[in-house]
C-alpha positions as CSV (number, residue, x, y, z in Angstrom):
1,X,218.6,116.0,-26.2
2,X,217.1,114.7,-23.1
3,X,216.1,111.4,-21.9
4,X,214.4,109.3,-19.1
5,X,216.2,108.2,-15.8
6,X,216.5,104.7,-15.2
7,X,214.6,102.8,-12.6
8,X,215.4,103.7,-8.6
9,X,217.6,100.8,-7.3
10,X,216.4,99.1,-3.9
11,X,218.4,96.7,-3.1
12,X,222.0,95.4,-3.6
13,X,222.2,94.5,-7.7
14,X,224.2,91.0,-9.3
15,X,225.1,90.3,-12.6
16,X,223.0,87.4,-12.2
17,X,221.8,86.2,-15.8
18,X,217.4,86.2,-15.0
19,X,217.7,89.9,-13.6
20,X,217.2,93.0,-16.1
21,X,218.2,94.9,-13.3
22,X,221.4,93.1,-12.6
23,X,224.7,95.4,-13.1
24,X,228.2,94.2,-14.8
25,X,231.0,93.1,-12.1
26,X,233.5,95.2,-12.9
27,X,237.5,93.3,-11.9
28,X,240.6,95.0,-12.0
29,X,243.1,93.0,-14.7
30,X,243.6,89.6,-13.7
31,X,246.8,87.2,-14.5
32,X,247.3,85.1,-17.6
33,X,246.4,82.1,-15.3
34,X,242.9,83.2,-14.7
35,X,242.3,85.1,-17.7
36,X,238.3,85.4,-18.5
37,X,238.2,87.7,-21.7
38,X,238.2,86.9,-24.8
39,X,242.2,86.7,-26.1
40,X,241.1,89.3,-29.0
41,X,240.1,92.0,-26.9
42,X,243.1,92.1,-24.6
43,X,244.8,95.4,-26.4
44,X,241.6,96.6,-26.9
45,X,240.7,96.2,-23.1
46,X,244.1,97.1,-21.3
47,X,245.7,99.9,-23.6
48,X,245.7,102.4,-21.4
49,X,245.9,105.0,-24.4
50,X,243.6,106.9,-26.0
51,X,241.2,104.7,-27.6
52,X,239.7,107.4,-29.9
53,X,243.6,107.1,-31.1
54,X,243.3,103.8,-31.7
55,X,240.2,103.6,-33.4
56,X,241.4,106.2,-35.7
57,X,244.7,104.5,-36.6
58,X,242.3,101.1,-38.0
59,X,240.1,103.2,-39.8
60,X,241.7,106.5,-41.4
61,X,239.3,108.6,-42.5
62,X,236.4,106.9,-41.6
63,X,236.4,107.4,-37.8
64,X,233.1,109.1,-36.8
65,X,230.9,110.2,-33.5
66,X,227.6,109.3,-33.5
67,X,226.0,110.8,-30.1
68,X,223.0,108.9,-29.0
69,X,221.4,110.8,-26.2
70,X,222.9,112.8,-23.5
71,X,221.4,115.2,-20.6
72,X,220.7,114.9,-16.8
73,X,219.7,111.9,-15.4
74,X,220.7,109.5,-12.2
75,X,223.3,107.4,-12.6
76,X,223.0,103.3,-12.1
77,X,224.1,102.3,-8.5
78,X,227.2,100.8,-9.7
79,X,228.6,104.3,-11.4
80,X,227.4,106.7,-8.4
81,X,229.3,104.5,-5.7
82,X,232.1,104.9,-7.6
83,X,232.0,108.5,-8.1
84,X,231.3,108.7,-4.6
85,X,228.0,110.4,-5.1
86,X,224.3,109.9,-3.4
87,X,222.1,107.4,-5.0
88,X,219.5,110.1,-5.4
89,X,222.4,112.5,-7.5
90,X,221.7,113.7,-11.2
91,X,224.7,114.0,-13.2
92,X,225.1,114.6,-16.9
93,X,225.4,111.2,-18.8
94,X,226.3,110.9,-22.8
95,X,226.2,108.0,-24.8
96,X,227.6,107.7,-28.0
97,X,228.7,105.1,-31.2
98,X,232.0,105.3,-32.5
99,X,232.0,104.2,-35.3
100,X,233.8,103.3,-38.8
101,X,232.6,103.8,-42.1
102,X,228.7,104.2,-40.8
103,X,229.2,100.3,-38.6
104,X,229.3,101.0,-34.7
105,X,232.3,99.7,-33.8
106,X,232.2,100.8,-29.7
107,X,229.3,102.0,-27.4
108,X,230.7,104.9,-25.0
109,X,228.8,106.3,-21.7
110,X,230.0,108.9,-19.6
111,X,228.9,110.2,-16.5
112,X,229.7,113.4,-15.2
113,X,229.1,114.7,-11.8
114,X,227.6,118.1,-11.6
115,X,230.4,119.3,-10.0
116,X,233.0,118.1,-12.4
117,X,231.5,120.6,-14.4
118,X,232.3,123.4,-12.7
119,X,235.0,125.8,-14.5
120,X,236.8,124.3,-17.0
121,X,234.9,121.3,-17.1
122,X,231.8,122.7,-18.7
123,X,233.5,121.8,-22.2
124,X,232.1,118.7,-21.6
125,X,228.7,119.3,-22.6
126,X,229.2,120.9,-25.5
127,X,231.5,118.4,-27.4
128,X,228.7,117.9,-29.9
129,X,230.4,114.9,-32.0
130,X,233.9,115.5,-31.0
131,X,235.3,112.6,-28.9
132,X,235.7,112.9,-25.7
133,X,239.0,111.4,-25.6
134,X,240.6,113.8,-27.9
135,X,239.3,116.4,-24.7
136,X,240.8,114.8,-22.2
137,X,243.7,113.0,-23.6
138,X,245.1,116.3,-25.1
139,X,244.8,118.3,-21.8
140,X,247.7,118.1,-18.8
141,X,245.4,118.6,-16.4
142,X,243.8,115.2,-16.5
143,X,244.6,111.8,-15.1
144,X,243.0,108.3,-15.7
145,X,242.7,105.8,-12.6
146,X,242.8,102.1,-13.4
147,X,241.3,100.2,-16.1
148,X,238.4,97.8,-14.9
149,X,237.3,95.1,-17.6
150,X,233.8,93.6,-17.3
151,X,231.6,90.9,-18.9
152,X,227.8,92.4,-19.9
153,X,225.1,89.8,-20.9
154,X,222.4,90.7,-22.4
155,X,219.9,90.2,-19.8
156,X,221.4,94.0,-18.4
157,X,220.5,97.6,-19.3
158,X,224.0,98.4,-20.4
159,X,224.2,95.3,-23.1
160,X,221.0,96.8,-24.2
161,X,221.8,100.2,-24.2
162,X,224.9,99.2,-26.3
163,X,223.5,97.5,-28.9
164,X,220.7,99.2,-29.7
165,X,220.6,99.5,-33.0
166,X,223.3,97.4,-33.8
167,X,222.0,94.7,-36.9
168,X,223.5,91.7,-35.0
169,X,224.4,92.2,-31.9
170,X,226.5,89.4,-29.6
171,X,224.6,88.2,-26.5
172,X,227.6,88.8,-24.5
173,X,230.0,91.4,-24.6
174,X,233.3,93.0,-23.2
175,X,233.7,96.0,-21.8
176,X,236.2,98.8,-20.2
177,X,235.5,101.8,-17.7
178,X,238.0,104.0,-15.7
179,X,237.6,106.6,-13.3
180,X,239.4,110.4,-14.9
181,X,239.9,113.1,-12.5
182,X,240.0,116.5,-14.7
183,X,241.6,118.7,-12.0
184,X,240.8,116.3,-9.5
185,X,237.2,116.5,-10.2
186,X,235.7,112.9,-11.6
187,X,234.0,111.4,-14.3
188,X,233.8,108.2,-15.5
189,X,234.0,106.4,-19.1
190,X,232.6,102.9,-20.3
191,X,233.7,102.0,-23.1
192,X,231.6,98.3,-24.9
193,X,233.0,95.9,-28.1
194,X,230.8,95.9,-30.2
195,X,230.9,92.8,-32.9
196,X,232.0,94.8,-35.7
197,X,235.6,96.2,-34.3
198,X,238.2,94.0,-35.4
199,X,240.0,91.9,-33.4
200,X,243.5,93.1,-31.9
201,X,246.6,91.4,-31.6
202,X,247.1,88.7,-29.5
203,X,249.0,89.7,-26.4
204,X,249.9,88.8,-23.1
């Protein structure tokens, strides 16, 4: 299924609270000393593992993929700087639920560069309600950049996109993205908390 691109971005974007326009700031981990995220999300955050692992390991047998639109469409500023591409680019974007016994548990978004999927990478289109992680954590020719954490308020299009359809959603959130090269082509993965997952342990 297809769906609409978002709205053209003009000028440089904030997080700033008033703005539905405004982008997360997304920080590389910071120390204990100036931690900012919640202390029940720090496994869930920096576990550089498969998370589709994880997810299945707290809910055997109930781990599902609900996919919630995907197709061609421009990606926000903050994703095509990152990925190096034009601002004008299309690239194929999928957005998903994972979820556990039918309650959303994370909001997923990909963005894939056209040329990304070139050759082997045209699997990527066509995972239907397979996880994506089991695709790319399963294949050798993959690697995963750095973890960058992120807090989303609800005042921006990727809070809203997240909990859309969620019964009660929180009115600020925590999320995860990271840059994978799939033989050194890229694509990148958000992963968003959503307020039914269970907390993790703490940690450090």
């Amino acid at each position: 299924m297809h769906f609409k691109t978002i709205a053209e971005f003009t000028a440089l974007l904030t997080d700033s609270p008033t703005s539905l326009h405004s982008l997360p700031r997304w920080r590389t981990r910071q120390p204990p000393s100036v931690r900012v995220w919640p202390v029940d999300l720090t496994q869930w955050l920096f576990d550089a593992g498969s998370l589709t692992r994880r997810l299945r390991q707290r809910c055997p047998g109930q781990f599902q993929v609900q996919v919630l639109r995907q197709g061609w469409t421009r990606p926000d500023h903050d994703e095509a700087v990152v990925l190096g591409l034009r601002l004008d680019a299309w690239a194929w974007i999928r957005e998903v639920q994972l979820r556990c016994n039918e309650r959303p548990w994370v909001f997923a978004r990909t963005v894939i560069p056209a040329g990304t999927l070139r050759g082997r990478g045209r699997r990527l289109t066509c995972l239907g309600t397979r996880p994506l992680g089991e695709a790319l954590f399963t294949d050798p020719g993959v690697r995963r950049g750095p973890l960058e954490v992120a807090r989303i308020a609800a005042s921006q299009r990727l809070h809203q996109r997240a909990v859309a359809g969620c019964a009660e959603p929180l009115a600020i959130l925590w999320g995860r993205r990271s840059l994978f090269w799939l033989d050194s082509f890229p694509l990148l993965v958000c992963e968003i908390f959503l307020s039914n997952l269970p907390a993790s342990p703490a940690c450090c």
